[in-house]
C-alpha positions as CSV (number, residue, x, y, z in Angstrom):
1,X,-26.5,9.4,-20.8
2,X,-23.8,7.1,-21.4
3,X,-24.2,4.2,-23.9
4,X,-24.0,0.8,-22.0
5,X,-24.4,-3.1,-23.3
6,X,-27.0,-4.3,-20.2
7,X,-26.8,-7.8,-18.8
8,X,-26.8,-10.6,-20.6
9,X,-30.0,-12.1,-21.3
10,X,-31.3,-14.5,-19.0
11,X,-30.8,-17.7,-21.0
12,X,-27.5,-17.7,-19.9
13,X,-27.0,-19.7,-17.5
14,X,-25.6,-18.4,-13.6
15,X,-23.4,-20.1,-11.0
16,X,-25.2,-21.9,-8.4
17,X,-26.0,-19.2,-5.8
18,X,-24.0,-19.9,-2.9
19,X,-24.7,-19.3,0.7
20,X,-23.4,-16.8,3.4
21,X,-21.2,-13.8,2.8
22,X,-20.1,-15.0,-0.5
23,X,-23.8,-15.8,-1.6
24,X,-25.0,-11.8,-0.4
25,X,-22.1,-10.7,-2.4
26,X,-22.7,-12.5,-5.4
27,X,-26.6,-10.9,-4.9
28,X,-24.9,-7.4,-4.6
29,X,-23.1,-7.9,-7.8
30,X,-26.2,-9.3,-9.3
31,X,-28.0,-6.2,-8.3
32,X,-25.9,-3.6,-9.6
33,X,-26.3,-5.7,-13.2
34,X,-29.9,-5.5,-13.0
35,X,-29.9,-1.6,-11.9
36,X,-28.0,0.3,-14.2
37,X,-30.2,2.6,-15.4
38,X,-30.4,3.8,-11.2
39,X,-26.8,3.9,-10.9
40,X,-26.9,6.1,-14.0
41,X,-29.0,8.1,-12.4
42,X,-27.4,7.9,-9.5
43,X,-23.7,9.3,-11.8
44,X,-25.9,12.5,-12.7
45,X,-26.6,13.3,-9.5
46,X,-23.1,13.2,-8.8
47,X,-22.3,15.0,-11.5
48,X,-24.7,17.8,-10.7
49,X,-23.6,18.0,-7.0
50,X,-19.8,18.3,-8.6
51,X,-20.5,20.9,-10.6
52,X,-22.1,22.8,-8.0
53,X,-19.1,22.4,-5.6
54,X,-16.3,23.6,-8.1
55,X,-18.8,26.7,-10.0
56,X,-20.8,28.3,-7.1
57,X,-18.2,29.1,-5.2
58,X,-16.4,30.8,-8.0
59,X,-19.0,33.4,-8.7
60,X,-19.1,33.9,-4.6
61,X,-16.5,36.6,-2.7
62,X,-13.8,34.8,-0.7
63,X,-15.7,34.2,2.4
64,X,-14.6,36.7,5.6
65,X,-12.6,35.8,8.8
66,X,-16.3,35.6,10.5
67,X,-18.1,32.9,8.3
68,X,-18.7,29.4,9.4
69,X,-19.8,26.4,7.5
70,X,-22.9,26.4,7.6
71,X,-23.4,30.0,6.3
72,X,-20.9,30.1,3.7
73,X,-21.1,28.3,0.4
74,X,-17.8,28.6,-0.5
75,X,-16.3,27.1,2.8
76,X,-18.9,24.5,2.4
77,X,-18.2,23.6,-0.9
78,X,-14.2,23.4,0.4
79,X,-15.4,21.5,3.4
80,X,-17.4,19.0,1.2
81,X,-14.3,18.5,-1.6
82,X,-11.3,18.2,0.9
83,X,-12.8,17.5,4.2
84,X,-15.1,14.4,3.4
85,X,-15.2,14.1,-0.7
86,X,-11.2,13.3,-1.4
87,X,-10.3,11.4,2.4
88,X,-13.1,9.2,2.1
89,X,-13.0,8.0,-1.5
90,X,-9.2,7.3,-0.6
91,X,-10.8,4.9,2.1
92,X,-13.3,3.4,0.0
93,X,-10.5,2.0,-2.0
94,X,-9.4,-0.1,0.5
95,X,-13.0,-1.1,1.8
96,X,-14.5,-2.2,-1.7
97,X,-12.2,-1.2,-4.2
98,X,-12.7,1.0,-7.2
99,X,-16.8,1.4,-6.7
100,X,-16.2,4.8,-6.6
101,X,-15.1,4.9,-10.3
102,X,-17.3,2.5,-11.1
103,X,-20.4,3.7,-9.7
104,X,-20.0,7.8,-8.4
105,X,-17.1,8.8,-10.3
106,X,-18.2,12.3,-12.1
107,X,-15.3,12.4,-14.5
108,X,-16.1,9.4,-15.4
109,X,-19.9,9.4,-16.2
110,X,-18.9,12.3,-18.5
111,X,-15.7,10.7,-20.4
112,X,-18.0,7.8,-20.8
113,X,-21.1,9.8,-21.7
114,X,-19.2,12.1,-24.8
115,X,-17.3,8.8,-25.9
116,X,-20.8,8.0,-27.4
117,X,-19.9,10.3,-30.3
118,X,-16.0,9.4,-30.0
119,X,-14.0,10.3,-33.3
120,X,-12.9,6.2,-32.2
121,X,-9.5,6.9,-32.9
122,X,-6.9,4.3,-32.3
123,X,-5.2,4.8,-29.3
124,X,-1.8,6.7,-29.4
125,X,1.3,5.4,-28.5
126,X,1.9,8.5,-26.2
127,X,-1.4,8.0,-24.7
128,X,-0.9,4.4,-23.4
129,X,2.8,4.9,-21.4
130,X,2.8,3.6,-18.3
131,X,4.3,6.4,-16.9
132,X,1.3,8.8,-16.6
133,X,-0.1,7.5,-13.1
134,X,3.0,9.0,-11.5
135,X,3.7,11.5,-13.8
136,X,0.3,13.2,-13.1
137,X,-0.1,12.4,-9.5
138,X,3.0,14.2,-9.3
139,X,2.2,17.2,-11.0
140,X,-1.8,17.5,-10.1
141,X,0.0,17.1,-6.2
142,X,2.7,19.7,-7.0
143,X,0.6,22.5,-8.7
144,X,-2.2,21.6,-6.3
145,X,0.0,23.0,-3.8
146,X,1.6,25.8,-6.0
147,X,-2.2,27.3,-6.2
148,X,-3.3,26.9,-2.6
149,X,-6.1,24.2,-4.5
150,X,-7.5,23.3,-1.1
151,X,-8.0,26.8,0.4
152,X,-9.6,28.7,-2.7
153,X,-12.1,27.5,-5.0
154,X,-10.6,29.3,-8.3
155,X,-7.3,26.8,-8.0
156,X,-10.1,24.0,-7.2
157,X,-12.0,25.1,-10.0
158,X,-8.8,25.3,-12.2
159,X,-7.4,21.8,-11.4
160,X,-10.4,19.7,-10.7
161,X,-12.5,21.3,-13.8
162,X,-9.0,21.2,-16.3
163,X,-9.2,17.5,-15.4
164,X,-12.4,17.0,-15.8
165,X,-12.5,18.8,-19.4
166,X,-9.6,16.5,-20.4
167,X,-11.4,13.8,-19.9
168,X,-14.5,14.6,-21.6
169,X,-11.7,16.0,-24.8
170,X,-10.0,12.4,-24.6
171,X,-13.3,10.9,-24.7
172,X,-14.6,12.9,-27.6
173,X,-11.3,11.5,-29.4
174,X,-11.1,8.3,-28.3
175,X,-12.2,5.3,-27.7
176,X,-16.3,4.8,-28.3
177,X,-18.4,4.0,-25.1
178,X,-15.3,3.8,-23.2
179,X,-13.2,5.7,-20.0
180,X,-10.0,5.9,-22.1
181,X,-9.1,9.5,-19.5
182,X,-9.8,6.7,-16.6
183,X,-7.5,4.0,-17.8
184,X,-4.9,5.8,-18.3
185,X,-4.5,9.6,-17.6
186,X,-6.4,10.5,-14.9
187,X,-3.9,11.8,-12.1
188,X,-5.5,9.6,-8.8
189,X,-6.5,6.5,-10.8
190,X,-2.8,5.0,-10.0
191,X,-3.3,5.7,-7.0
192,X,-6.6,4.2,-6.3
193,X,-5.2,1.2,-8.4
194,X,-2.6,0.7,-5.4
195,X,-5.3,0.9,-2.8
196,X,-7.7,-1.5,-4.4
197,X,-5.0,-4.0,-4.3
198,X,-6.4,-4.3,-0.4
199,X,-10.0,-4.7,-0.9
200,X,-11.3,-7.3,1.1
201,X,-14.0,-7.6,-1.7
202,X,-13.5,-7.9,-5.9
203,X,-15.6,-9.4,-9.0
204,X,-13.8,-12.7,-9.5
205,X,-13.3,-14.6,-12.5
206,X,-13.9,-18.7,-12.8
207,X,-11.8,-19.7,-15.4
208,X,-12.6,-23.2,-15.3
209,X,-16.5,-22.0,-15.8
210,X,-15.4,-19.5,-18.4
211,X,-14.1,-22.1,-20.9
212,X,-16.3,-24.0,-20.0
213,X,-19.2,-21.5,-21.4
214,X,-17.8,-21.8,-24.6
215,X,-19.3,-24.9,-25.4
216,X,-23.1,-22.7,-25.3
217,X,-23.4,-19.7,-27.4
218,X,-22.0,-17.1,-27.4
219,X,-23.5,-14.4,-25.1
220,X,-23.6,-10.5,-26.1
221,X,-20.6,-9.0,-25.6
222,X,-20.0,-6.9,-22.2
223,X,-18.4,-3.1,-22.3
224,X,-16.0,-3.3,-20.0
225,X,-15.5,0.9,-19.5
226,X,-12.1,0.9,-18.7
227,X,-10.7,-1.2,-21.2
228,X,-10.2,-4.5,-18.6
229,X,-9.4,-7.8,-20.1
230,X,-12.2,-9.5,-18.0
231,X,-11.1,-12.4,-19.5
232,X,-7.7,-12.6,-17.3
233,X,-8.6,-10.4,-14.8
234,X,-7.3,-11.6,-11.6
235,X,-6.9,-8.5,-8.9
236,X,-9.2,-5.0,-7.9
237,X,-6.6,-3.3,-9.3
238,X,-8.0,-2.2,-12.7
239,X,-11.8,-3.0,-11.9
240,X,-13.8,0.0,-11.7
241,X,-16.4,-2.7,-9.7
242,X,-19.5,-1.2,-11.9
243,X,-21.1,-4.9,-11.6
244,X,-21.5,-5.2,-15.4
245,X,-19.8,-8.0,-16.2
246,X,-21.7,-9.8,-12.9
247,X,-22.6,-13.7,-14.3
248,X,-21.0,-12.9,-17.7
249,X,-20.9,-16.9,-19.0
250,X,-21.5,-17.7,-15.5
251,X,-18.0,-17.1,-14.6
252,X,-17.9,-13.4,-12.9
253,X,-18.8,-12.7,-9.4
254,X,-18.6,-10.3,-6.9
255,X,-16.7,-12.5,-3.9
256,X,-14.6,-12.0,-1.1
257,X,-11.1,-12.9,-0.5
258,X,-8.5,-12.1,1.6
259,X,-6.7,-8.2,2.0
260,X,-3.4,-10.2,1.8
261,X,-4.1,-11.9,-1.5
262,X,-3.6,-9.5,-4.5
263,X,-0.8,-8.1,-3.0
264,X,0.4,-11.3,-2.2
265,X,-0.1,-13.6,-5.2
266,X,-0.6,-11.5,-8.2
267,X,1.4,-8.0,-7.6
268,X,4.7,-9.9,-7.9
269,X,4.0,-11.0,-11.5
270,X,2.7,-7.5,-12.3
271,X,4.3,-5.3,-11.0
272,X,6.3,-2.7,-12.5
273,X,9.2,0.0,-12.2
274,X,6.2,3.3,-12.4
275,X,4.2,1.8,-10.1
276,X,7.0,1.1,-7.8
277,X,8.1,5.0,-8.2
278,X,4.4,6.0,-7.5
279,X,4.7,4.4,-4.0
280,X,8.3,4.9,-2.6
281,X,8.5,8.6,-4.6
282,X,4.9,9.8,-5.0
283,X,2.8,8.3,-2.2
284,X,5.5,8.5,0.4
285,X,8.3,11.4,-1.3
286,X,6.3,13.9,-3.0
287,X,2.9,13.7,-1.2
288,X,5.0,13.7,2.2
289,X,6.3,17.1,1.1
290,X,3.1,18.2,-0.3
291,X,1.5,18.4,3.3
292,X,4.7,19.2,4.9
293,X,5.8,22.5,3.8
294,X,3.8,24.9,5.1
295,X,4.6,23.5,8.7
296,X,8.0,22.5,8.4
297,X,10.8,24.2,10.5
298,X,13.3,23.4,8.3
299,X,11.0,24.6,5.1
300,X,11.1,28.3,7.0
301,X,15.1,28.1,7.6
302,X,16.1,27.1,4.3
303,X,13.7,29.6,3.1
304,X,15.4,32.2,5.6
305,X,18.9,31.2,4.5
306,X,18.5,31.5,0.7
307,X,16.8,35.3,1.3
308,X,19.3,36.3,3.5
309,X,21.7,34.8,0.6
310,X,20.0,36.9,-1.9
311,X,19.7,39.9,0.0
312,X,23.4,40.1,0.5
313,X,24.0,39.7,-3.3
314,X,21.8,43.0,-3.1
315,X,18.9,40.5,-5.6
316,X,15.6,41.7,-4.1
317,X,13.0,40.9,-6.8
318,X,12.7,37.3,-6.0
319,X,11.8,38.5,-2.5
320,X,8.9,41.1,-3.6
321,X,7.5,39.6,-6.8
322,X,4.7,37.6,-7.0
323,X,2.8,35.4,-10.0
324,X,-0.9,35.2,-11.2
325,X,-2.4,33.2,-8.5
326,X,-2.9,30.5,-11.2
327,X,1.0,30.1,-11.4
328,X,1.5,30.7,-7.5
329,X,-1.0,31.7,-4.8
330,X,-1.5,35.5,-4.9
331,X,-4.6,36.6,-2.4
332,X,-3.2,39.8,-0.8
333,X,-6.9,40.9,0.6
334,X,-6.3,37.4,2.5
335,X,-2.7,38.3,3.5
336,X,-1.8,35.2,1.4
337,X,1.2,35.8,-1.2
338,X,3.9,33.3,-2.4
339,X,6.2,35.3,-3.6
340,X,8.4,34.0,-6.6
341,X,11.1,33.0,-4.0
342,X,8.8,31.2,-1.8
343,X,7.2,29.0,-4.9
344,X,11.0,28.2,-5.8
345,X,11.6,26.8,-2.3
346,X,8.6,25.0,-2.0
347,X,9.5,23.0,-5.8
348,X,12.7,22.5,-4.2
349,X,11.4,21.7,-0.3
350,X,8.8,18.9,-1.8
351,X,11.5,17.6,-4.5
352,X,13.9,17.1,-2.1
353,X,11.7,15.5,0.6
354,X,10.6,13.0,-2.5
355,X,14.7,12.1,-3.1
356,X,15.7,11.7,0.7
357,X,12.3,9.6,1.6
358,X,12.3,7.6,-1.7
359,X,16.0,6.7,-1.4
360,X,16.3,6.0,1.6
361,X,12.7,3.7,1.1
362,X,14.5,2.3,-1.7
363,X,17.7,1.5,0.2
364,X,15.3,-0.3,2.6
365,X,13.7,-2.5,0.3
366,X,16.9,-3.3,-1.6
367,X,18.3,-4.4,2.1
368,X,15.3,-6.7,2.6
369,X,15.4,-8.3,-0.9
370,X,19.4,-8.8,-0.4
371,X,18.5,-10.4,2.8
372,X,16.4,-12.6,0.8
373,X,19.4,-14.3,-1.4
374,X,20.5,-13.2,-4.7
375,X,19.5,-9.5,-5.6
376,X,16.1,-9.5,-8.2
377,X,14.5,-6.6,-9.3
378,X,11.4,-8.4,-9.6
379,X,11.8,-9.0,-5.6
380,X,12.8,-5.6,-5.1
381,X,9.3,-4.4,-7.4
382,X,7.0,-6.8,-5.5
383,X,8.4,-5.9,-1.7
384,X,7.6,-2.2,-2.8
385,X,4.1,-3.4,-3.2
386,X,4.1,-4.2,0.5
387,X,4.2,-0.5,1.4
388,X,0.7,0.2,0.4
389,X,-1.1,0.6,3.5
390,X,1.3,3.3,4.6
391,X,1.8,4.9,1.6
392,X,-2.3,5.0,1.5
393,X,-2.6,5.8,5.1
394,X,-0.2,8.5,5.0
395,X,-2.2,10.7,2.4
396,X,-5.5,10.0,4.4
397,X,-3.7,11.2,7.6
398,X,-2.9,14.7,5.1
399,X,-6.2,14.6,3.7
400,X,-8.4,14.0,6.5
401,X,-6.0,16.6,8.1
402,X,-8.1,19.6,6.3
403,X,-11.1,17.8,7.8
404,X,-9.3,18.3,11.3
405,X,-8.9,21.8,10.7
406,X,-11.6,23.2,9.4
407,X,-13.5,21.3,12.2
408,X,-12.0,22.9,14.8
409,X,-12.4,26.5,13.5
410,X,-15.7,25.8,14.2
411,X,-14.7,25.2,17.6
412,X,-15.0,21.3,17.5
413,X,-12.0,19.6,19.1
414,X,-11.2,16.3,19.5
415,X,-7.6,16.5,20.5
416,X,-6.8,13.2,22.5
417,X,-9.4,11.3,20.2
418,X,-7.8,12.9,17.1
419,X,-4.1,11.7,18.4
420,X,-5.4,8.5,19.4
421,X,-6.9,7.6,15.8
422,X,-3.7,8.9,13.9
423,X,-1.8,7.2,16.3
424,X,-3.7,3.8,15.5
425,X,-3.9,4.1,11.8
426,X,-0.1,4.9,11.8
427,X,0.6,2.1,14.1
428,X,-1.6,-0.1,12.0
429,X,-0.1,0.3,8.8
430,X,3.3,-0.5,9.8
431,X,1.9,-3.7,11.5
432,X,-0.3,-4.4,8.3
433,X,2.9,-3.8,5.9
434,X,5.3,-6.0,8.1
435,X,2.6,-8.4,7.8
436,X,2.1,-8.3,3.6
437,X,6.5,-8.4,3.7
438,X,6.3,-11.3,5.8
439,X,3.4,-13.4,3.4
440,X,5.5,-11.6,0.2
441,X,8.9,-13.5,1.3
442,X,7.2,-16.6,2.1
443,X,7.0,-16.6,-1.6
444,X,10.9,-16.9,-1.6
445,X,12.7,-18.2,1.2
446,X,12.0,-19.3,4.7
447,X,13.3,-19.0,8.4
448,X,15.9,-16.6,8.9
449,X,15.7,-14.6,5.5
450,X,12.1,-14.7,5.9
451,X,11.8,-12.9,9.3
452,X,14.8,-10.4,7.8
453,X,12.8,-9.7,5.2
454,X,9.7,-9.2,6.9
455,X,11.8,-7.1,9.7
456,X,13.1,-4.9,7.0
457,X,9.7,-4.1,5.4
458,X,8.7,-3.3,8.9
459,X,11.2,-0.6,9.6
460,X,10.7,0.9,6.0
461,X,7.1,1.2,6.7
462,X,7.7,3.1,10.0
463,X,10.4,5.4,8.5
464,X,7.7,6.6,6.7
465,X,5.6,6.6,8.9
466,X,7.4,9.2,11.6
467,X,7.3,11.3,8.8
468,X,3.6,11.7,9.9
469,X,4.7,12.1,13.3
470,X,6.9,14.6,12.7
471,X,3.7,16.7,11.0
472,X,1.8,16.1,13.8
473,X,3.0,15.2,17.5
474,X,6.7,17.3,17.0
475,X,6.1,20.4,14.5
């Protein structure tokens, strides 16, 4: 089990409990301090239920054209990972922020568990670049796809489980009683760092009631998992929301606040050139692509032009030769080959989709913050932050997709519901990101520039956004 420092005694005094929502969620907080050995229980349930998902069906036959869900493990297991698991804990994000890492998180309960005997190295300068949320969301999303990750559990097994025995390695190296993997490897935790930055809900830190707690004695230090400066903390952003730190020198609470206000008031003074890359490249460029492809007119012609290309030049081989399905997926009993050609044109399909959507996202943005008055890259950084809520209702819509399918071949169709909901979210986003532009440039300027600015976000956010439509009401 993983080593934890449990609440501070007592004897140290609270806040006043206050009344209403922000008095229940100050309880809640209070509450997941005084549980932790059940939510530690609670991890290794997880954990076990994980492990069954990605093994079992491993050591099952690919299921035939005749099983259903609920006689198959393996289509189960697929069902439960990328039809409820992944789309959902996307949503959670934006509902109550990083809980899920916090609190259900298998990776990491184990990183955390193995860190007990950590070698405690210092912390590489490699290790700590800020470039490895988009630098792994990219890859995990790309080789996801290569491998077919969501239709076959060996590919699931092979990218869920490599990451999960990275971060138990990293934890054995570094870092003792800590998520070292969490903070700053893990492929999704950028991306859930985004999301957070909505939550109507976060553990907030008085700062007036912090220094003035250091007139008592010092209270036992907190282990703050993923290495947060609790201290300073001001968004969701990096808070894994594990209620540890709830009361710490009667300054720490779980509270709400307003969807608006991270995004609003603390992004702009923290944000930075990766994480604008992971949302105008990654989130809306390469994860665009990602669910694209396999549907995509123009993927097929491209892919048509360059074999007719190649047959003409008399070069068959690229055209007949596969990979080992853990380099591209190669299931021939399922009548499911990528030949060599066909894992070329996808790299290039999803690359190219991630250059045309980021650019012309970037041109956008770049427009807006003109608009604004002098050019400023900080500007240009924070307006990016605006995008958000597409950029995280977009890879719902692709996730939750799966969920769609799967459903209905078990004959369970929703069609006018299903376009009615995508329709909303879509529709919702753009609104919600016109809305976070229009607050972010209030920051700035005022009348004129201000509704340009907020116009512009606008249209960036439903640019992206008929890239969804495209996927679903025209393809």
């Amino acid at each position: 089990m993983p080593s934890v420092l449990l609440a501070p005694p007592r004897s140290h005094a609270a806040p006043p409990k206050p009344a209403g929502v922000r008095g229940a969620l100050a309880a809640l907080g209070e509450a997941m301090r005084r549980h932790r050995r059940t939510i530690q229980a609670l991890q290794w349930a997880v954990v076990g239920i994980y492990l069954m998902l990605l093994v079992v069906p491993v050591l099952l036959p690919l299921p035939p054209r005749t099983a259903h869900l609920w006689n198959n493990a393996t289509l189960a297991a697929a069902f439960a990972f990328w039809g409820l698991w992944w789309p959902f804990v996307l949503l959670s994000m934006v509902l109550i922020g990083r809980t899920w890492c916090g609190v259900f998180c298998p990776e990491g309960t184990l990183t955390e568990a193995v860190s007990r005997r950590s070698l405690n190295r210092a912390l590489p300068h490699w290790l700590t670049w800020r470039g490895w949320p988009f630098t792994a969301f990219v890859c995990t999303t790309v080789y996801g796809q290569m491998v077919s990750v969501y239709q076959y559990p060996a590919p699931a097994l092979l990218v869920l489980g490599g990451s999960t025995v990275a971060a138990m390695a990293v934890g054995l190296m570094y870092g003792r009683n800590k998520r070292v993997w969490c903070r700053y490897l893990c492929p999704v935790s950028g991306v859930f760092a985004l999301l957070a930055k909505l939550a109507p809900v976060h553990f907030q830190v008085d700062t007036a009631a912090w220094e003035a707690s250091r007139q008592a004695p010092r209270p036992p230090a907190i282990n703050c998992a993923p290495l947060v400066p609790i201290r300073t903390m001001q968004g969701a952003s990096a808070c894994h929301m594990c209620g540890r730190c709830s009361s710490y020198r009667g300054a720490i609470a779980l509270a709400p606040r307003s969807p608006q206000h991270e995004v609003v008031n603390v992004a702009g003074t923290r944000a930075n050139a990766w994480e604008t890359a992971l949302i105008l490249f990654g989130l809306m460029g390469v994860a665009v692509g990602a669910f694209h492809w396999s549907a995509s007119p123009w993927f097929v012609d491209a892919k048509q032009a360059v074999a007719d290309a190649l047959v003409n030049a008399g070069v068959i081989w690229p055209l007949a030769q596969s990979a080992p399905w853990w380099l591209l997926t190669d299931y021939p009993g399922q009548n499911d080959v990528l030949t060599l050609l066909d894992g070329a044109m996808l790299l290039l399909y999803i690359a190219a989709t991630a250059i045309v959507c980021g650019g012309a996202l970037s041109a956008m943005l770049a427009a807006s913050v003109r608009a604004a008055g002098a050019w400023s890259w900080p500007r240009f950084h924070h307006l990016a932050q605006a995008l958000i809520p597409m950029a995280g209702c977009g890879v719902f819509l692709g996730l939750s997709a799966m969920t769609v399918t799967m459903l209905h071949a078990e004959g369970l169709e929703w069609p006018q519901g299903v376009a009615v909901a995508r329709a909303l979210l879509l529709a919702g986003a753009v609104l919600w990101c016109g809305w976070l532009g229009w607050d972010i440039a209030g920051r700035w300027t005022g009348g004129a520039r201000r509704v340009a600015v907020a116009a512009g976000t606008t249209v960036a956010a439903a640019a992206s956004g008929f890239c969804w439509v495209l996927l679903f009401w025209i393809w």
